[in-house]
C-alpha positions, 0 to 999 in steps of 0.5 A: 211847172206849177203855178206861183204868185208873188205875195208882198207884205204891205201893212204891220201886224202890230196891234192886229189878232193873234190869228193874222199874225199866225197867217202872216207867218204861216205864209212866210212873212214877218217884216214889213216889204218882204216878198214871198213865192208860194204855190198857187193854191186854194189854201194859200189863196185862202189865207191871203183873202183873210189878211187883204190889208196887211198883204198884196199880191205882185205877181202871178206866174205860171 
């Protein structure tokens, strides 16, 4: 099985970059203490390291 990491959003979008908002999104996240389970990856690590603020990571599975 491969591993997985809960990703929470914490913090609003609203009057931030078009380009985190494209992040939140592209992770899956729109509202605001929505969780998401993605797949442990150099991308989507990536992505969370660019939007630190706005998202937290819950948990990691594996």
């Amino acid at each position: 099985m491969a591993k997985t990491i809960v990703v929470k959003q914490v913090g609003s979008p609203i009057r931030r970059p078009e380009i985190q908002r494209q992040t939140l999104i592209g992770l899956g996240l729109n509202k605001m203490h929505r969780t998401r389970e993605l797949e442990d990856t150099p991308a989507i690590r990536g992505m969370v390291a660019k939007i630190p603020h706005l998202v937290e990571i819950i948990e990691e599975r594996g």
